[in-house]
mmCIF file of the N, C-alpha and C atoms, coordinates in Angstrom:
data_MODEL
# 
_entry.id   MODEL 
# 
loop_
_atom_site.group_PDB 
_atom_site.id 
_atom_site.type_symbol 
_atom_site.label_atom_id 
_atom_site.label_alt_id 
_atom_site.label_comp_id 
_atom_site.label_asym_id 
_atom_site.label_entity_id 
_atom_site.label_seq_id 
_atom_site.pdbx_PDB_ins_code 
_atom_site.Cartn_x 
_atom_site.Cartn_y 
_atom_site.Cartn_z 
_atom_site.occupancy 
_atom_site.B_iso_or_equiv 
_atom_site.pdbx_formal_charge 
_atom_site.auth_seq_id 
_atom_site.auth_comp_id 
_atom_site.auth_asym_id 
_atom_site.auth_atom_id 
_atom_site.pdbx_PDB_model_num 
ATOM 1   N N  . UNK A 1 1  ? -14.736 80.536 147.818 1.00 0.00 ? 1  UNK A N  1 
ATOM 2   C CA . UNK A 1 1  ? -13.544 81.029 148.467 1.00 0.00 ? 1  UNK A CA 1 
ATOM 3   C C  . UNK A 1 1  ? -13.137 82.331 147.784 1.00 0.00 ? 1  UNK A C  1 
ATOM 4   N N  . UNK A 1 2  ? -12.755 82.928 148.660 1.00 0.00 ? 2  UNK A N  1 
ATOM 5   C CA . UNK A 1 2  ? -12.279 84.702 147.993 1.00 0.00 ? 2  UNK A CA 1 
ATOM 6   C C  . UNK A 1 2  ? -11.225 84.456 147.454 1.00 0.00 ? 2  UNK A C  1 
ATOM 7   N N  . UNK A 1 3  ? -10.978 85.643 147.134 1.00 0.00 ? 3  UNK A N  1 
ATOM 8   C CA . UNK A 1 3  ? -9.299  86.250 146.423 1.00 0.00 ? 3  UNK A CA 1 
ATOM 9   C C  . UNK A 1 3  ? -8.366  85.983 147.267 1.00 0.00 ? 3  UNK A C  1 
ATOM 10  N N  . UNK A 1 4  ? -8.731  86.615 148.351 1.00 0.00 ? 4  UNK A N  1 
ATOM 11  C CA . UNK A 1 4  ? -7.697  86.432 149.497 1.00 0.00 ? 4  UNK A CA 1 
ATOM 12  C C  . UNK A 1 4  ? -7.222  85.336 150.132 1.00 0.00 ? 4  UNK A C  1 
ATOM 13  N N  . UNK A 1 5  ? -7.986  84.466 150.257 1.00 0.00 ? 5  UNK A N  1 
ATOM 14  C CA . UNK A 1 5  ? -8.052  83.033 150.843 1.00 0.00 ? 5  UNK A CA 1 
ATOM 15  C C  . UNK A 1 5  ? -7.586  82.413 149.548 1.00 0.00 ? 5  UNK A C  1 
ATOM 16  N N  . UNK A 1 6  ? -7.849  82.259 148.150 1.00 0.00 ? 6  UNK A N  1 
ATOM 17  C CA . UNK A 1 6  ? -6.612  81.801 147.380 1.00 0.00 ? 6  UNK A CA 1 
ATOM 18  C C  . UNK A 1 6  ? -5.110  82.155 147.324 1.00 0.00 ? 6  UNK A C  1 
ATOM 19  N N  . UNK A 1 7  ? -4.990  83.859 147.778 1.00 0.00 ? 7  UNK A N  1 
ATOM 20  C CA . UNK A 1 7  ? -3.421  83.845 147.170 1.00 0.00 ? 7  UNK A CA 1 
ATOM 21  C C  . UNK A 1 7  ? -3.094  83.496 148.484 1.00 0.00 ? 7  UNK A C  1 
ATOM 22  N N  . UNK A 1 8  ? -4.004  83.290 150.074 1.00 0.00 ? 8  UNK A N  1 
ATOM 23  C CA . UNK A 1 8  ? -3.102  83.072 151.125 1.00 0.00 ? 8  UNK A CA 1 
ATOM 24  C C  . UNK A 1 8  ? -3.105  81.091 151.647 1.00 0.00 ? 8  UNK A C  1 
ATOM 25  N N  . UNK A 1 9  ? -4.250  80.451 150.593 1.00 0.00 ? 9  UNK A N  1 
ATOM 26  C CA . UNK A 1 9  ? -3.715  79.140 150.378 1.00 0.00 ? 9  UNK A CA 1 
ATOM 27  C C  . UNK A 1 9  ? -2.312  79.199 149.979 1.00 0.00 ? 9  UNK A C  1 
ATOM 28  N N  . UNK A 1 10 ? -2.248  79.728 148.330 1.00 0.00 ? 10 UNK A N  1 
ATOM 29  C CA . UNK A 1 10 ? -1.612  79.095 147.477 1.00 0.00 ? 10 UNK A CA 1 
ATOM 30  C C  . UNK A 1 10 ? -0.083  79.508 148.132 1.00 0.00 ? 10 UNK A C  1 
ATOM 31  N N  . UNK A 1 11 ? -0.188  80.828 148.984 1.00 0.00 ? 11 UNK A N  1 
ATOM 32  C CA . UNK A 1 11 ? 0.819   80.889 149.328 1.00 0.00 ? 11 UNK A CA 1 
ATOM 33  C C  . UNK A 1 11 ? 1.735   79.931 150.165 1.00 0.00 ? 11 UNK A C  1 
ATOM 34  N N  . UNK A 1 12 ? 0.693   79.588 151.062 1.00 0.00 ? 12 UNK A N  1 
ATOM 35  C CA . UNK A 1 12 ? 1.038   78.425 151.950 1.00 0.00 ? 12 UNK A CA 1 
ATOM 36  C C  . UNK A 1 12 ? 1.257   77.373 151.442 1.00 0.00 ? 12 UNK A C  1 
ATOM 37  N N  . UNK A 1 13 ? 0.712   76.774 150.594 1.00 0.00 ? 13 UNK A N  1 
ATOM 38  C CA . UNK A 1 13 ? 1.044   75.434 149.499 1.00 0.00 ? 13 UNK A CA 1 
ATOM 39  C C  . UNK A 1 13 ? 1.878   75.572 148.859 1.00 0.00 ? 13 UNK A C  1 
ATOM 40  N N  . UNK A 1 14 ? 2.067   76.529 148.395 1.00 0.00 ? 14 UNK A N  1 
ATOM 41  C CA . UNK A 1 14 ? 3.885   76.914 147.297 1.00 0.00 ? 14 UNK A CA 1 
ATOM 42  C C  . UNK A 1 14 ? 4.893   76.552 148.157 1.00 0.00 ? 14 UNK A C  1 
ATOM 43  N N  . UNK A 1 15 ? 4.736   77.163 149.602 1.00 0.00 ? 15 UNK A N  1 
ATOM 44  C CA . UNK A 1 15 ? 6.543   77.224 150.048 1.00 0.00 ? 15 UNK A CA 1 
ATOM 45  C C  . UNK A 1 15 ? 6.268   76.138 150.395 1.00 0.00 ? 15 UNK A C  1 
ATOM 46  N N  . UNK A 1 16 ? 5.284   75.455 150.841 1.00 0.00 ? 16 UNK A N  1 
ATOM 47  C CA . UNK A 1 16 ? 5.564   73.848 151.594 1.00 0.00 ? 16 UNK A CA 1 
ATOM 48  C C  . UNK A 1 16 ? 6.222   72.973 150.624 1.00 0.00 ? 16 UNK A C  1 
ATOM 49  N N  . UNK A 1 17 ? 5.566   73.009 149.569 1.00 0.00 ? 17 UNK A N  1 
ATOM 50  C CA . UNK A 1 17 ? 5.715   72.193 148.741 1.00 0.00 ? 17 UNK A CA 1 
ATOM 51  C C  . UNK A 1 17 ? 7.408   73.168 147.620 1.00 0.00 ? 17 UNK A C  1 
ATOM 52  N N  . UNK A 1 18 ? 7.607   73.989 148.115 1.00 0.00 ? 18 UNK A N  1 
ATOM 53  C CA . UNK A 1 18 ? 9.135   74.136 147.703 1.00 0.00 ? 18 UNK A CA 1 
ATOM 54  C C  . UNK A 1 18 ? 10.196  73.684 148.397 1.00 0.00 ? 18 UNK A C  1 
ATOM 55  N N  . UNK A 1 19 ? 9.439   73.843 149.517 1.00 0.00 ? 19 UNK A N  1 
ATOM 56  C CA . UNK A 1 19 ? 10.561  73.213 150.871 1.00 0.00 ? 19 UNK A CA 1 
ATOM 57  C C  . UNK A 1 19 ? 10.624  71.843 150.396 1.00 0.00 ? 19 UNK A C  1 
ATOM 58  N N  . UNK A 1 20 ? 9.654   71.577 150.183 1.00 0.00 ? 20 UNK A N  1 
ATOM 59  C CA . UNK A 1 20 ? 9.429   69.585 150.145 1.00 0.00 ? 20 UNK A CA 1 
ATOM 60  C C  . UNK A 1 20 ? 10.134  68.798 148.740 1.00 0.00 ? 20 UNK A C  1 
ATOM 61  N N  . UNK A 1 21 ? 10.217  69.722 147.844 1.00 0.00 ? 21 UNK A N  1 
ATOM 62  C CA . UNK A 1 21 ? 10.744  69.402 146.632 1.00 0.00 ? 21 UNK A CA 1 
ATOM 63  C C  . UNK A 1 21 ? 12.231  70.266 146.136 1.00 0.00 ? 21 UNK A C  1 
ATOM 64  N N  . UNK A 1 22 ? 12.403  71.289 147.357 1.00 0.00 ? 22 UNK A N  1 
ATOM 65  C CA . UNK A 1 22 ? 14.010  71.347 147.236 1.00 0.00 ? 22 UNK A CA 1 
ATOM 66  C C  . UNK A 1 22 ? 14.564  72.615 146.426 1.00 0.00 ? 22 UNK A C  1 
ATOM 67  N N  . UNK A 1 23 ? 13.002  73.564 146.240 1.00 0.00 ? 23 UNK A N  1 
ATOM 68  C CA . UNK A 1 23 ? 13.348  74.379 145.137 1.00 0.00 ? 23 UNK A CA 1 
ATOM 69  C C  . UNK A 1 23 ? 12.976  75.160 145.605 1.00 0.00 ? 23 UNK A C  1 
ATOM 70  N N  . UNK A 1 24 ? 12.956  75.997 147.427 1.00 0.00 ? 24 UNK A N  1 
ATOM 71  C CA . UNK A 1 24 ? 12.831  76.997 147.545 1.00 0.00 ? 24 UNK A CA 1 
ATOM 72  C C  . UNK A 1 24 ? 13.864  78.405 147.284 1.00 0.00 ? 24 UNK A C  1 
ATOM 73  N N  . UNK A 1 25 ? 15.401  77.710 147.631 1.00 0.00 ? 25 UNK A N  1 
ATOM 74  C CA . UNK A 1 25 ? 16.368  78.954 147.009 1.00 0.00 ? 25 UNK A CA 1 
ATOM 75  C C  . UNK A 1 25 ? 16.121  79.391 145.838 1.00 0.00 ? 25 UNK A C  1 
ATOM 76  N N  . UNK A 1 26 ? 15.316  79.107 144.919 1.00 0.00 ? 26 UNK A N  1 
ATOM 77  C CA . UNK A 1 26 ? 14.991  79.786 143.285 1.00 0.00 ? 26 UNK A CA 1 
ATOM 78  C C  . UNK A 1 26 ? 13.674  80.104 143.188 1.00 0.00 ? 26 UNK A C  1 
ATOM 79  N N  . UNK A 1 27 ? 13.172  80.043 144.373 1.00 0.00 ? 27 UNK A N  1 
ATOM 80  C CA . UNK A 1 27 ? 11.653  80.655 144.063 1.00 0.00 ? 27 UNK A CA 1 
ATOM 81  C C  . UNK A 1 27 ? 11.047  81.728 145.550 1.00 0.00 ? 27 UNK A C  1 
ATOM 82  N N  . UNK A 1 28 ? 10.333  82.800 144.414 1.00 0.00 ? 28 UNK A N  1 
ATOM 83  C CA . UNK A 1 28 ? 10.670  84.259 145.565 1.00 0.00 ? 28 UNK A CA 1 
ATOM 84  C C  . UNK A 1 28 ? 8.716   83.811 145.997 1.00 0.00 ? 28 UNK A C  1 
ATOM 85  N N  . UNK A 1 29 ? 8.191   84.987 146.627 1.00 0.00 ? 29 UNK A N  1 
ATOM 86  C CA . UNK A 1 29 ? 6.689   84.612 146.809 1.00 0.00 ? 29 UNK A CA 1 
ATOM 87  C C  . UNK A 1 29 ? 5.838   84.599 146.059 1.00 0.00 ? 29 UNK A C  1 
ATOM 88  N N  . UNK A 1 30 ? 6.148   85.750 144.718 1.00 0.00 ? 30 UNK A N  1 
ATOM 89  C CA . UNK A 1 30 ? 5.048   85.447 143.645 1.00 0.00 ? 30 UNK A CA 1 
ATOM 90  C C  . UNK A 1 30 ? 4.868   83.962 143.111 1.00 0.00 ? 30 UNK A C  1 
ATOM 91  N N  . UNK A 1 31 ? 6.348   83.707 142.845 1.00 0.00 ? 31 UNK A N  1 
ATOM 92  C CA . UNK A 1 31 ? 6.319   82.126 142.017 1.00 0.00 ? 31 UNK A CA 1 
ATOM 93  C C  . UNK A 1 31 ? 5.321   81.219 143.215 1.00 0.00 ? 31 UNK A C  1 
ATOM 94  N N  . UNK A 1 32 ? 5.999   81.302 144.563 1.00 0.00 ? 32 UNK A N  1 
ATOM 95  C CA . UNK A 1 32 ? 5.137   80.466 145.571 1.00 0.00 ? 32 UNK A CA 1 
ATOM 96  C C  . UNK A 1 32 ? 3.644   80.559 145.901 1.00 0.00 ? 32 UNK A C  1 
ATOM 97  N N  . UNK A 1 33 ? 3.238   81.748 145.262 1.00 0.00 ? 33 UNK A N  1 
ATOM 98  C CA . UNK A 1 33 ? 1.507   81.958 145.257 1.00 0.00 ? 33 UNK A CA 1 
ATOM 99  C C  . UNK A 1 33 ? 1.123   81.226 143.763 1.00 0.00 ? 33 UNK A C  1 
ATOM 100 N N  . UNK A 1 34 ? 1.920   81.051 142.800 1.00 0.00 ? 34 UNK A N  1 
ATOM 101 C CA . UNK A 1 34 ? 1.496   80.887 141.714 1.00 0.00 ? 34 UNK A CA 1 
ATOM 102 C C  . UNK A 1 34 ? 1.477   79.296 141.578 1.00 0.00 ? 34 UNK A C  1 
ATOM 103 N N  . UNK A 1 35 ? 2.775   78.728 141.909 1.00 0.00 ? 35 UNK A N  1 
ATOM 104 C CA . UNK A 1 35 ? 2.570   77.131 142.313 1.00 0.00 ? 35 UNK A CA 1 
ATOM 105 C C  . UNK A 1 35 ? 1.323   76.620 143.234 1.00 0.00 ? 35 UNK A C  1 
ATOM 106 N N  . UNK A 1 36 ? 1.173   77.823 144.193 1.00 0.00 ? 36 UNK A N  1 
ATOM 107 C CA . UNK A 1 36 ? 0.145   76.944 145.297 1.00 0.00 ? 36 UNK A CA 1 
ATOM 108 C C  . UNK A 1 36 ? -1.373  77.469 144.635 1.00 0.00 ? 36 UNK A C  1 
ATOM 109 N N  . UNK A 1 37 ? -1.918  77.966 144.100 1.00 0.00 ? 37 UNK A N  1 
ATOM 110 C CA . UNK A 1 37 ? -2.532  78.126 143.096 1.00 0.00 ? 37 UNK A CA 1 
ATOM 111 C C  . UNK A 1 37 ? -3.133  77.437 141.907 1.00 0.00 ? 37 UNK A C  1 
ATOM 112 N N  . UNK A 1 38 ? -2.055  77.256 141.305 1.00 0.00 ? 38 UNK A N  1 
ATOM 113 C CA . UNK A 1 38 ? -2.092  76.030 140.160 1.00 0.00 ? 38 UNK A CA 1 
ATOM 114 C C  . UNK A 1 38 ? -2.410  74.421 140.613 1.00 0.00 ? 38 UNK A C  1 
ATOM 115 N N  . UNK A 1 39 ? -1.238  74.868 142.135 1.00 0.00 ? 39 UNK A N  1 
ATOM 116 C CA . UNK A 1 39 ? -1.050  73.486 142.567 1.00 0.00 ? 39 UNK A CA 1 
ATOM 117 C C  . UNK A 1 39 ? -2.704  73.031 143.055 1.00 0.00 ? 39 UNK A C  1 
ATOM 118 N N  . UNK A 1 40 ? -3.291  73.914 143.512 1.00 0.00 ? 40 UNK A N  1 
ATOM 119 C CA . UNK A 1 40 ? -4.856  73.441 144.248 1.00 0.00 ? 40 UNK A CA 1 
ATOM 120 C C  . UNK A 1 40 ? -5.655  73.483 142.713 1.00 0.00 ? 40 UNK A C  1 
ATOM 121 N N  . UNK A 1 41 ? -5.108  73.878 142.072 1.00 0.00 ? 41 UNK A N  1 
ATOM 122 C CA . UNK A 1 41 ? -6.443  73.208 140.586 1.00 0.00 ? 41 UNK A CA 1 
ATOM 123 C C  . UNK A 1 41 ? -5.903  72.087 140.182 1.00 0.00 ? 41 UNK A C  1 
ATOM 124 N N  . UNK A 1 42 ? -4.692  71.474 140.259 1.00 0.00 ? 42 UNK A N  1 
ATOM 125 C CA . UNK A 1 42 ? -4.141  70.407 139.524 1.00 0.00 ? 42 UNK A CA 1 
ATOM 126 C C  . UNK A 1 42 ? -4.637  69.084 140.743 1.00 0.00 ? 42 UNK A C  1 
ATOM 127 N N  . UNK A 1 43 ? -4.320  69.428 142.420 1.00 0.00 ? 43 UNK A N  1 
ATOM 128 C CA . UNK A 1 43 ? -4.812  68.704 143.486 1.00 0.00 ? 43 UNK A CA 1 
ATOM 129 C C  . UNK A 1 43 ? -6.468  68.383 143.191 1.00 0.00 ? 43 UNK A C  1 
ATOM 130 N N  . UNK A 1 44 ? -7.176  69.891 143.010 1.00 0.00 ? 44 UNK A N  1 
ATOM 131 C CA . UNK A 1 44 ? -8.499  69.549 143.269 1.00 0.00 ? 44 UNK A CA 1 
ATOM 132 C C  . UNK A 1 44 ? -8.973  68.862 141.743 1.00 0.00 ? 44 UNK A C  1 
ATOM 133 N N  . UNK A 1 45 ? -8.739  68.667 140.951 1.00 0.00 ? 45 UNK A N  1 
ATOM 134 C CA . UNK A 1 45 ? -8.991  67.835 139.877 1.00 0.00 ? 45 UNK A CA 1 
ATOM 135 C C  . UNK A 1 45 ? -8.843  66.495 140.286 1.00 0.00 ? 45 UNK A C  1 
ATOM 136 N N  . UNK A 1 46 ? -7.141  66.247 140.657 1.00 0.00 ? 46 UNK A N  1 
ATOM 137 C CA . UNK A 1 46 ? -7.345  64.718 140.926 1.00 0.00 ? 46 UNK A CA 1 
ATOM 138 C C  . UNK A 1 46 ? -7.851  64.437 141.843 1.00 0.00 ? 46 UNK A C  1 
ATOM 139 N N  . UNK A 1 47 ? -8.104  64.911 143.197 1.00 0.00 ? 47 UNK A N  1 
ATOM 140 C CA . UNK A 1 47 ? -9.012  64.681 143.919 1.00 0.00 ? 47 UNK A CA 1 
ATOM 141 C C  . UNK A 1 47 ? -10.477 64.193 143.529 1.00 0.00 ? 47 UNK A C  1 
ATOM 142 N N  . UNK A 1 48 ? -10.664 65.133 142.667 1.00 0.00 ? 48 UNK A N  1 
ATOM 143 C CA . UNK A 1 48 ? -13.007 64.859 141.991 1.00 0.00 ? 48 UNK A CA 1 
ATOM 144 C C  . UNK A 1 48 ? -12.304 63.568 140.905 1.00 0.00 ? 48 UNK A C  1 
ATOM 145 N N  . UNK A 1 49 ? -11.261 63.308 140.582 1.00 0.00 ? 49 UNK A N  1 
ATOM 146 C CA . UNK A 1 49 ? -11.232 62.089 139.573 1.00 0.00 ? 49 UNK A CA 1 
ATOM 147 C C  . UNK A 1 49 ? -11.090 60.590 140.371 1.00 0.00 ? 49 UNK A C  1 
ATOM 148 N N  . UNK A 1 50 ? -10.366 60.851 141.515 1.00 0.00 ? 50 UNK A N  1 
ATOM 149 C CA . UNK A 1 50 ? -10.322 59.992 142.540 1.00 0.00 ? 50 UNK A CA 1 
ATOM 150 C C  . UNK A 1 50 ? -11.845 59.692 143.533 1.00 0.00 ? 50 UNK A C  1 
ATOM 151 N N  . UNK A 1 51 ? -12.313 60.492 142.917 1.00 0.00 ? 51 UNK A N  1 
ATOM 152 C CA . UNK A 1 51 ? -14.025 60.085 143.431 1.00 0.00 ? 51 UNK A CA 1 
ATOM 153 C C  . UNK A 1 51 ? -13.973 60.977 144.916 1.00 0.00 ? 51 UNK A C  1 
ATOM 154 N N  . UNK A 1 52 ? -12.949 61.470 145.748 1.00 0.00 ? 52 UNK A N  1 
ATOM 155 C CA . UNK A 1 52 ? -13.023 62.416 146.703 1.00 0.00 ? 52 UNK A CA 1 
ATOM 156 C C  . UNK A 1 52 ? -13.412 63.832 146.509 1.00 0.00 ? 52 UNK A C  1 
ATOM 157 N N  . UNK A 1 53 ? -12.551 64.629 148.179 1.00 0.00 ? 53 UNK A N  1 
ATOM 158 C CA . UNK A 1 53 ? -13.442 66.267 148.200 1.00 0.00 ? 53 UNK A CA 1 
ATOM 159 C C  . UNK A 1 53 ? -12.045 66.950 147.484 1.00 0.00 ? 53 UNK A C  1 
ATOM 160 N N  . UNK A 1 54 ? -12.535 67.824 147.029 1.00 0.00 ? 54 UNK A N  1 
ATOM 161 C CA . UNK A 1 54 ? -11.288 68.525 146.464 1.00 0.00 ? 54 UNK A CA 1 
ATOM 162 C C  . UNK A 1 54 ? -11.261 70.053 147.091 1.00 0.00 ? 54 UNK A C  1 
ATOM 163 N N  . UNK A 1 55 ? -10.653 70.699 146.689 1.00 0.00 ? 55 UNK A N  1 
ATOM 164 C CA . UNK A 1 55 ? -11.124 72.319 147.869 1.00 0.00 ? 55 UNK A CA 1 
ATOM 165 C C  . UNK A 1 55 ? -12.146 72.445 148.079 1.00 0.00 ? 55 UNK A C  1 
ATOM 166 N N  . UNK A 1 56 ? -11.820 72.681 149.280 1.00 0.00 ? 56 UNK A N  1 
ATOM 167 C CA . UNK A 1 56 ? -13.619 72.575 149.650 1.00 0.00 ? 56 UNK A CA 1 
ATOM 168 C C  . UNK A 1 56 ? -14.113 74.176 150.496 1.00 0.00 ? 56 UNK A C  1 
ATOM 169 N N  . UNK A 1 57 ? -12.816 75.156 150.896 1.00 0.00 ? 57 UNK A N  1 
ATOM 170 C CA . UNK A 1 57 ? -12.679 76.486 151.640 1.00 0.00 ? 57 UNK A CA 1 
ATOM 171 C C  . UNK A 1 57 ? -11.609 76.558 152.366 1.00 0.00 ? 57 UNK A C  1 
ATOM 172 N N  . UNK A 1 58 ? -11.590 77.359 153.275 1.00 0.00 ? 58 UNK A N  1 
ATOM 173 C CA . UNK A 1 58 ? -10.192 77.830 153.769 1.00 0.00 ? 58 UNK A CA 1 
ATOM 174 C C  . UNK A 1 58 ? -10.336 76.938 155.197 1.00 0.00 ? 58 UNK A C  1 
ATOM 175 N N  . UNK A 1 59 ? -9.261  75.240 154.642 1.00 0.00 ? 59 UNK A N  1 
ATOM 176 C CA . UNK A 1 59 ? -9.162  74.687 155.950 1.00 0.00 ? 59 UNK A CA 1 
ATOM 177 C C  . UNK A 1 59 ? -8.050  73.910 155.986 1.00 0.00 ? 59 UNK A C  1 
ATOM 178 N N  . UNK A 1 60 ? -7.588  73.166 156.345 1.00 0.00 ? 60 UNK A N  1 
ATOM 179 C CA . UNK A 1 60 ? -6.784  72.221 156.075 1.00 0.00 ? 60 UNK A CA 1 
ATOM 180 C C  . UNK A 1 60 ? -6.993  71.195 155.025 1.00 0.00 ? 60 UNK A C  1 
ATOM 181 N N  . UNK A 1 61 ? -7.750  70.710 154.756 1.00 0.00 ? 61 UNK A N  1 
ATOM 182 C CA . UNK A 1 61 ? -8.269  70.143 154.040 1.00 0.00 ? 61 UNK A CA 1 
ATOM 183 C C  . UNK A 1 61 ? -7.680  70.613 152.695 1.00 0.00 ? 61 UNK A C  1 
ATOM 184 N N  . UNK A 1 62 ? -8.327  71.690 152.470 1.00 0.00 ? 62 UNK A N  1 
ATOM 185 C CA . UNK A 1 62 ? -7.987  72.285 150.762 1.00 0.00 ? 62 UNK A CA 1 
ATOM 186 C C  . UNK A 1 62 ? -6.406  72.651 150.688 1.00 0.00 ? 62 UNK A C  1 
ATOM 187 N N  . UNK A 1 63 ? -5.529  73.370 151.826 1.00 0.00 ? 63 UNK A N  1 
ATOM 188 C CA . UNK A 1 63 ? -4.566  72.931 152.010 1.00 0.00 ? 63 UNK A CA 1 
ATOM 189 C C  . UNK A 1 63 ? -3.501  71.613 151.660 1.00 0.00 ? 63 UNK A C  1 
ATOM 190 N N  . UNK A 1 64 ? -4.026  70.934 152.276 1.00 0.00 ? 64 UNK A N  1 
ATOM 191 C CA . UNK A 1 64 ? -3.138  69.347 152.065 1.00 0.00 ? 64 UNK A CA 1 
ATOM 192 C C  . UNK A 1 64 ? -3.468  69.186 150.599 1.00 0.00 ? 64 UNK A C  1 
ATOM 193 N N  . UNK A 1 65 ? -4.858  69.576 149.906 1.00 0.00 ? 65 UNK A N  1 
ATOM 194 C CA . UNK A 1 65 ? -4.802  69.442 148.751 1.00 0.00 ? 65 UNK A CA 1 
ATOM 195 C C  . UNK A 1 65 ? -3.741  69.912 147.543 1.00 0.00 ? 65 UNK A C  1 
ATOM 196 N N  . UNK A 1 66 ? -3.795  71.526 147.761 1.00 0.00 ? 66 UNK A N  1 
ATOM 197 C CA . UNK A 1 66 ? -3.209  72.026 147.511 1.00 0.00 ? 66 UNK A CA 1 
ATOM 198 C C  . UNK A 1 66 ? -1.687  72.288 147.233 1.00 0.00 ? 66 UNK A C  1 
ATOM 199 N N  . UNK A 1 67 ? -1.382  71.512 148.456 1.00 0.00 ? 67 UNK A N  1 
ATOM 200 C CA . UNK A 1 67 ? 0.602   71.017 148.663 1.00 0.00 ? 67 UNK A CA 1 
ATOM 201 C C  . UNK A 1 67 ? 0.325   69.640 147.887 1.00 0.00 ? 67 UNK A C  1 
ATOM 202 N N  . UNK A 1 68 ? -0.282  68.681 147.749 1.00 0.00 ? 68 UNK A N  1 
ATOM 203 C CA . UNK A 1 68 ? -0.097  67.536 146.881 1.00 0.00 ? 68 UNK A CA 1 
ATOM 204 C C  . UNK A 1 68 ? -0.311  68.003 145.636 1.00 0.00 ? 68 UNK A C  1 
ATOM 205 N N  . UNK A 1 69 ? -0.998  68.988 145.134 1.00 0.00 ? 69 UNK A N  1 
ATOM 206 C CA . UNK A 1 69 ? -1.167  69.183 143.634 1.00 0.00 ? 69 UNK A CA 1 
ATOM 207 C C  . UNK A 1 69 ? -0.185  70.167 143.212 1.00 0.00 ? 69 UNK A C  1 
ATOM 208 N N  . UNK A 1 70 ? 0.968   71.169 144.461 1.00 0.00 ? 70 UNK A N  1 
ATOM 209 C CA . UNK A 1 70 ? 2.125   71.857 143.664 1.00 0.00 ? 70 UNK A CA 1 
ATOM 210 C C  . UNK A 1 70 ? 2.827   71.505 144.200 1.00 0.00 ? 70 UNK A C  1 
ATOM 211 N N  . UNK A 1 71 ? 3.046   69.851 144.332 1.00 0.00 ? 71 UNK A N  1 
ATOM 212 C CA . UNK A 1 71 ? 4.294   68.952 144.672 1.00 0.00 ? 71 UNK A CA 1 
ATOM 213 C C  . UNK A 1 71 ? 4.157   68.221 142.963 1.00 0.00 ? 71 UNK A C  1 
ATOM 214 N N  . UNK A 1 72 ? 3.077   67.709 142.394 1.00 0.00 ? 72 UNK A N  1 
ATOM 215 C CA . UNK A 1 72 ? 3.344   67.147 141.529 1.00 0.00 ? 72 UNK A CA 1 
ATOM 216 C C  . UNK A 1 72 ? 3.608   68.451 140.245 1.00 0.00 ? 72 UNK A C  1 
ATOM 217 N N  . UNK A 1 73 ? 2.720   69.899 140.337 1.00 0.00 ? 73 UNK A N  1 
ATOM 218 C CA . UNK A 1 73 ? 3.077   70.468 139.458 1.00 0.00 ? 73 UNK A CA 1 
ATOM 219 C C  . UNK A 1 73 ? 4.631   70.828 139.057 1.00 0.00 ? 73 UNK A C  1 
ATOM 220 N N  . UNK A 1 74 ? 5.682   70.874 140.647 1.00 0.00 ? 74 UNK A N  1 
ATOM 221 C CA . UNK A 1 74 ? 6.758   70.847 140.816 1.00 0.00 ? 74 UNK A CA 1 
ATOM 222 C C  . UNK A 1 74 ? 7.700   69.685 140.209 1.00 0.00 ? 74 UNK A C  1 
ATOM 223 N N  . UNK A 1 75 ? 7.019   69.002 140.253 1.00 0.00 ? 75 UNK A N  1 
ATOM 224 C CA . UNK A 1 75 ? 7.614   67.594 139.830 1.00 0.00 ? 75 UNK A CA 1 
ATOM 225 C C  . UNK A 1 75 ? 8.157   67.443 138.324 1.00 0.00 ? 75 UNK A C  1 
ATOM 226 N N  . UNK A 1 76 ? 6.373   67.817 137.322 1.00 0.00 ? 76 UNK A N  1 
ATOM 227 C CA . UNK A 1 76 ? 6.527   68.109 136.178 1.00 0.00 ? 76 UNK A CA 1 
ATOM 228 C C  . UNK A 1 76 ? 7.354   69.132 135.945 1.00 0.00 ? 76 UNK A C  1 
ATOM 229 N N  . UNK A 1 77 ? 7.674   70.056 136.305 1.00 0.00 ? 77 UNK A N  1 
ATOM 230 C CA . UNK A 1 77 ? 8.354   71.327 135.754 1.00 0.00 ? 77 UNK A CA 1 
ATOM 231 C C  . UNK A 1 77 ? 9.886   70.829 136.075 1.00 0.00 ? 77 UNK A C  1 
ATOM 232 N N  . UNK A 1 78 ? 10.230  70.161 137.016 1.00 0.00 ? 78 UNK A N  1 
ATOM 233 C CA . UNK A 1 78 ? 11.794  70.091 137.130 1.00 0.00 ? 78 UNK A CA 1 
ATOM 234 C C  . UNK A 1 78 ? 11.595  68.871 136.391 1.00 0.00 ? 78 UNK A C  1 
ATOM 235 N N  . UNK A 1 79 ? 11.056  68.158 135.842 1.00 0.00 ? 79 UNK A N  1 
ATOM 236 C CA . UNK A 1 79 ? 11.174  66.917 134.775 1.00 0.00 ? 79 UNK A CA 1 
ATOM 237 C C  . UNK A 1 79 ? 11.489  67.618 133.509 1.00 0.00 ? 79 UNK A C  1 
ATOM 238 N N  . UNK A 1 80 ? 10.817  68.716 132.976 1.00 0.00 ? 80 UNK A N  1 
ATOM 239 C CA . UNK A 1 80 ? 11.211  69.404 131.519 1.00 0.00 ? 80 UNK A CA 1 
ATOM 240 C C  . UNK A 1 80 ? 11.879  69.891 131.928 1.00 0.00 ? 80 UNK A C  1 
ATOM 241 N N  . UNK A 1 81 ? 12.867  70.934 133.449 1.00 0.00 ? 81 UNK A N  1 
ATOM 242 C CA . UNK A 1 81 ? 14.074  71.445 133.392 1.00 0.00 ? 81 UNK A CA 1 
ATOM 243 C C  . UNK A 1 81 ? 14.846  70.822 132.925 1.00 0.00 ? 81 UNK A C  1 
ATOM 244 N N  . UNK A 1 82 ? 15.234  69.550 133.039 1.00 0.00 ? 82 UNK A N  1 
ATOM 245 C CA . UNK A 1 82 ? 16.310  68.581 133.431 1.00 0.00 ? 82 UNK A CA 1 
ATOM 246 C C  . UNK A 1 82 ? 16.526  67.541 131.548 1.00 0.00 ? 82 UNK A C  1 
ATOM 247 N N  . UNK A 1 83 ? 15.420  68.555 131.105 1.00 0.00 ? 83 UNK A N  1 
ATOM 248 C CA . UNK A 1 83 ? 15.844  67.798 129.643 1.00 0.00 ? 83 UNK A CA 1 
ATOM 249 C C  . UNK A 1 83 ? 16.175  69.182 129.018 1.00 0.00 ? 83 UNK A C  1 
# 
């Protein structure tokens, strides 16, 4: 997968998953390329540990991945805000 097709996953996986976790008023598009980003290495890990496909190219697939892995990266980060 290119350059492009990551920052325009991750982009798409950031705001979903900001919308979904409530923290889009504090986050502009860089942060939302950078969550959806992270979020598809943290998804596609547990995915290959779960014995499944993990990104696999620019489809839905790596997508849905992607919003489940910067929903939980989201998760962790407002868990250390909140202490």
């Amino acid at each position: 997968m290119g350059i492009l097709a990551w920052i325009i996953i991750g982009a798409l996986a950031g705001w979903i998953a900001s919308k979904f976790m409530d923290t889009d008023a504090s986050m502009g598009a860089f942060a939302n390329i950078v969550v959806g980003i992270v979020g598809a290495m943290i998804g596609g890990f547990i995915m290959n540990m779960l014995g499944g496909v993990g990104i696999t190219g620019f489809n839905l697939w790596s997508l849905l991945v992607s919003v489940i892995g910067s929903v939980i990266l989201l998760w962790i980060l407002r868990m250390f805000k909140n202490r």
